[in-house]
C-alpha positions in Angstrom: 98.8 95.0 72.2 96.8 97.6 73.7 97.1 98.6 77.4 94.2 96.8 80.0 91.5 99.6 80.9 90.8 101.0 84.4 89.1 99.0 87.0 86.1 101.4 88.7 88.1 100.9 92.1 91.1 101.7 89.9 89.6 105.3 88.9 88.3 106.0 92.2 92.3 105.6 93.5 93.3 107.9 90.5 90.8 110.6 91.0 91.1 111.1 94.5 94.1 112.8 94.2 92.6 115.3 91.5 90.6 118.7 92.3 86.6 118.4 92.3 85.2 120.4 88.9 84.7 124.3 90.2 81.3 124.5 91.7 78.0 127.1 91.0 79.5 130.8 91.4 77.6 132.5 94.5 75.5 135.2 94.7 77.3 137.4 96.3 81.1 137.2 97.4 82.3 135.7 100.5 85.8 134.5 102.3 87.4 131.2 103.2 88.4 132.4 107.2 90.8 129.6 107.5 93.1 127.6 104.4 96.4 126.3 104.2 97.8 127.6 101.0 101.2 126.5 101.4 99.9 123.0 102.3 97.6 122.7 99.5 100.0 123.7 96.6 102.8 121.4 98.2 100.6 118.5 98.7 98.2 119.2 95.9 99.4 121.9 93.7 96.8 124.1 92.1 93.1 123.5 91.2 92.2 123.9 87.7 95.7 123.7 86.5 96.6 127.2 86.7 100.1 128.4 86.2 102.8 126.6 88.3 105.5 129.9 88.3 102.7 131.5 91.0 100.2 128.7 92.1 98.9 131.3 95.1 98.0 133.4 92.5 96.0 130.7 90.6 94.6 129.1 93.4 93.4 133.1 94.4 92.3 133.7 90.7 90.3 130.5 90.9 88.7 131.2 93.7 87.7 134.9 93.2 86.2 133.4 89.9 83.3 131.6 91.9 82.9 134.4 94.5 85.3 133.5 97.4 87.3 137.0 97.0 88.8 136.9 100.0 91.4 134.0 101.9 92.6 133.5 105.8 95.7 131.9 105.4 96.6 129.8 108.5 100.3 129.2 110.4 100.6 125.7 112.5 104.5 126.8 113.1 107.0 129.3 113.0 108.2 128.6 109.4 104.4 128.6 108.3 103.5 131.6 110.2 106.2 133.1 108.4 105.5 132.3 105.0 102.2 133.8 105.7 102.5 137.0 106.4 104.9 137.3 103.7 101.9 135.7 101.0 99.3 138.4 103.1 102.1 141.5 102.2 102.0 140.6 98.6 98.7 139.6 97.7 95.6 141.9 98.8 93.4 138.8 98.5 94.8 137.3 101.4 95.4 138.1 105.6 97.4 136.3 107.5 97.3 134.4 111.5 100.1 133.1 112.6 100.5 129.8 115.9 101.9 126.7 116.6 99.4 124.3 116.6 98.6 123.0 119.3 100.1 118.9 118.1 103.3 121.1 117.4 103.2 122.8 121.3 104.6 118.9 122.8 107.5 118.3 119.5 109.5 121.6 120.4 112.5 121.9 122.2 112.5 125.3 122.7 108.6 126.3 123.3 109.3 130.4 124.2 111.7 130.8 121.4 109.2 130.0 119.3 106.3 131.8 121.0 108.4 134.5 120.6 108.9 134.4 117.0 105.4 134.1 117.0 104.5 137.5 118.8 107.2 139.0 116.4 105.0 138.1 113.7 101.7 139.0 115.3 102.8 142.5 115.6 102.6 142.7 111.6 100.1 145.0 109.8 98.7 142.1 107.3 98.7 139.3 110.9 95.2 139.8 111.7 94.5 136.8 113.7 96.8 134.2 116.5 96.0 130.7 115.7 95.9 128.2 114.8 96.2 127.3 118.6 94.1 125.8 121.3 93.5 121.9 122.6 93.8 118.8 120.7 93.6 115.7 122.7 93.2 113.3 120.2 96.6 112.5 118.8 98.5 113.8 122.2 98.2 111.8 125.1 98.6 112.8 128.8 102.5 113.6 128.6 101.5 116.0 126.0 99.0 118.3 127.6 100.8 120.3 129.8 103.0 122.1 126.8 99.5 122.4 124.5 98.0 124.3 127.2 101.0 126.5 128.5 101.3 127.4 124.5 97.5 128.2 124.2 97.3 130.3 127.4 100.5 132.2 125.8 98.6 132.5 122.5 95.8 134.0 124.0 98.0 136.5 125.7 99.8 137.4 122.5 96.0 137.5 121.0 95.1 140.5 123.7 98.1 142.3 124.0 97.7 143.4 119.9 94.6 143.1 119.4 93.9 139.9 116.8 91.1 137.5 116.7 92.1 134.4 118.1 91.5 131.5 116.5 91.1 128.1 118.2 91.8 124.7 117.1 90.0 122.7 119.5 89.5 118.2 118.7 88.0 116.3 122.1 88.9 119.3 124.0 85.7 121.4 124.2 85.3 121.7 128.2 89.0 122.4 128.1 89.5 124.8 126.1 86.5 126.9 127.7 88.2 126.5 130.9 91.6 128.1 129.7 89.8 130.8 127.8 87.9 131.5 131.5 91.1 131.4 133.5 92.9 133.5 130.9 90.1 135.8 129.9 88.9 135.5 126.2 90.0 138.4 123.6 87.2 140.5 122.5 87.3 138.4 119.6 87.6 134.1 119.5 86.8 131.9 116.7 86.3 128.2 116.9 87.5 126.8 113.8 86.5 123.8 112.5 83.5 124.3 114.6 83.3 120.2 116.0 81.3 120.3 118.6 77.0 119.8 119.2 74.2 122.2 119.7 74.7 122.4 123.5 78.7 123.0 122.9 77.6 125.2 119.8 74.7 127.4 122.4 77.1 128.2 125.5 80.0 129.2 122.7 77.0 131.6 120.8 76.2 133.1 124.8 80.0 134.1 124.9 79.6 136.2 122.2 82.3 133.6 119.8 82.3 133.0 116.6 81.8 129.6 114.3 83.6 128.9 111.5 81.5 125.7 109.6 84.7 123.5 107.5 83.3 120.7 104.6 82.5 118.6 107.6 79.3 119.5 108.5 78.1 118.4 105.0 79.2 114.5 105.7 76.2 112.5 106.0 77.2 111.3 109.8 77.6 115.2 111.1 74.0 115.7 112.1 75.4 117.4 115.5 76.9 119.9 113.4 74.2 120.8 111.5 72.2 121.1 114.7 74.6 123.7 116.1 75.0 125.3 112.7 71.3 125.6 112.8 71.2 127.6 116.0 74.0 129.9 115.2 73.3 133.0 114.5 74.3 134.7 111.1 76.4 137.2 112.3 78.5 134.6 114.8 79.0 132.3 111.8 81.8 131.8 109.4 83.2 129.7 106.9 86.5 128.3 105.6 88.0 125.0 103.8 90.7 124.4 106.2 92.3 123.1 102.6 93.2 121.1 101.7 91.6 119.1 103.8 87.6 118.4 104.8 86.6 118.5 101.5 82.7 118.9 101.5 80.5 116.4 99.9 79.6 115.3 97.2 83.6 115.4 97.0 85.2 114.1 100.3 88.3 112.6 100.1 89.7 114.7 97.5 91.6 117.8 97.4 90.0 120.6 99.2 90.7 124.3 98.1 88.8 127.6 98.9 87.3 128.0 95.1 84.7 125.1 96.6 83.8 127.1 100.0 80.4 127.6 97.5 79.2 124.1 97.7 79.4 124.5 101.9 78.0 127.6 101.9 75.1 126.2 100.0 74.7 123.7 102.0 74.5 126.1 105.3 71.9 127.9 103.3 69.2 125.0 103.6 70.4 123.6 106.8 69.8 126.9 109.1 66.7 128.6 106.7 68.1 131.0 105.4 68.2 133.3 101.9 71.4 132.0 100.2 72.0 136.0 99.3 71.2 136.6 102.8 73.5 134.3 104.1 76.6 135.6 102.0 75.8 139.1 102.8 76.5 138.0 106.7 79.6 136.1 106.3 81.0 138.6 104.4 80.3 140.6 106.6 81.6 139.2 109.2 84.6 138.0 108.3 85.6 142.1 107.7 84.6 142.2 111.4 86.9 139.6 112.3 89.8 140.3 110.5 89.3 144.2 109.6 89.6 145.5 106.1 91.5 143.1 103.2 
């Protein structure tokens, strides 16, 4: 008797946990300035299949072979911070920042221990950036505040005193996290990953001289504010990443995310703000060696 075939909602269940096929290569080669690696092999394992003895190693080899030579790998803890700037020392593809995210600030039950691992780890060669930290107000409530922003004003500390971009994770925060970055004084360089906010958010960041880094989101058919702000950006304030493997850009969301489809957002960026896909490349590119200094 032979087995019943697939419903369509059925197939849809199944493929959503499967990689998107690679996309169009790019012109020219560019980074991802923010992944989770170790997240996205442990939750995901490795696009295209690749070999599962090194599965950073095929998710870098899959990558490089659409033109995304170059990774950010992210920490949200110490143990993740860790693991990083171990991955950045042995594969040139990838640098390293290293945080407690800011949901992770509140859970801890020794906060300067671990901020103090964290500067331990900053102080490496490959660490070229502190985050992810900053504000996130939508899963902590009130009780949770106060520890987010006594880590973030310590990140930002850590950020100046060697000399890393910081990079800032801010959800339903954005006056907030402005007015820490004000009383503290911003490091020469601050990137807003994830970039969430609208064109007026998106202008007053651009005036301070910070960077935004553009995830799968502003693709989704409802983030019109997004591509408003990504519109007045200018090329050389603009990055961006995957934040895998999450945000998947469309015509994929909802399935795995990995840097090997940064393409299919940068594309997209290309016809939202004007400009020559080659052009465009070129700039992130060359920003992200700003940023983060020489892979």
């Amino acid at each position: 008797m032979s087995e019943p075939t697939e419903t369509r909602k059925q197939r849809a269940a199944r493929r959503a946990g499967e990689f998107p096929p690679a996309p169009e290569a790019l012109p020219r080669p560019v980074l991802d300035s923010h992944t989770h690696l170790d997240i996205t092999v442990s939750e995901a394992g490795v696009p295209g299949g690749g070999p599962a003895d090194d599965p950073v190693a095929a998710a870098i080899e899959v990558a490089a072979a659409v033109g995304v030579d170059r990774l950010v790998q992210v920490g949200v803890d110490v143990n993740s911070s860790r693991w990083g700037a171990d991955v950045a020392e042995k594969y040139p593809a990838v640098l390293a920042t290293v945080a407690l995210h800011p949901n992770e600030a509140p859970r801890l039950a020794d906060l300067d221990e671990a901020l103090r691992e964290i500067e331990a780890l900053a102080a490496r060669d490959r660490v070229r950036g502190v985050g992810e930290t900053g504000l996130d107000f939508f899963r902590t409530g009130d009780e949770g505040r106060a520890a987010q922003e006594e880590s973030f004003r310590a990140h930002i500390a850590i950020a100046k005193r060697y000399g890393k971009a910081l990079v800032i994770h801010d959800r339903d925060a954005h006056a907030d996290v402005l007015r820490v970055l004000d009383d503290e004084g911003a490091p020469d360089t601050v990137v807003l990953h994830c970039f969430s906010g609208d064109a007026e958010f998106a202008a007053e960041c651009v005036r301070r001289g910070y960077l935004l880094s553009f995830a799968g989101t502003v693709t989704f058919g409802s983030a019109g504010a997004l591509r408003e702000a990504a519109a007045l950006t200018p090329l050389d304030q603009l990055l961006v990443e995957t934040d895998a493997p999450y945000l998947t850009p469309m015509p994929h969301r909802g399935r795995p995310n990995a840097s090997y489809l940064i393409p299919l957002t940068v594309r997209f960026l290309a016809g939202t703000t004007g400009a020559d896909l080659d052009e465009l490349c070129a700039a992130i590119s060359a920003t992200g060696d700003r940023v983060f200094g020489p892979w």
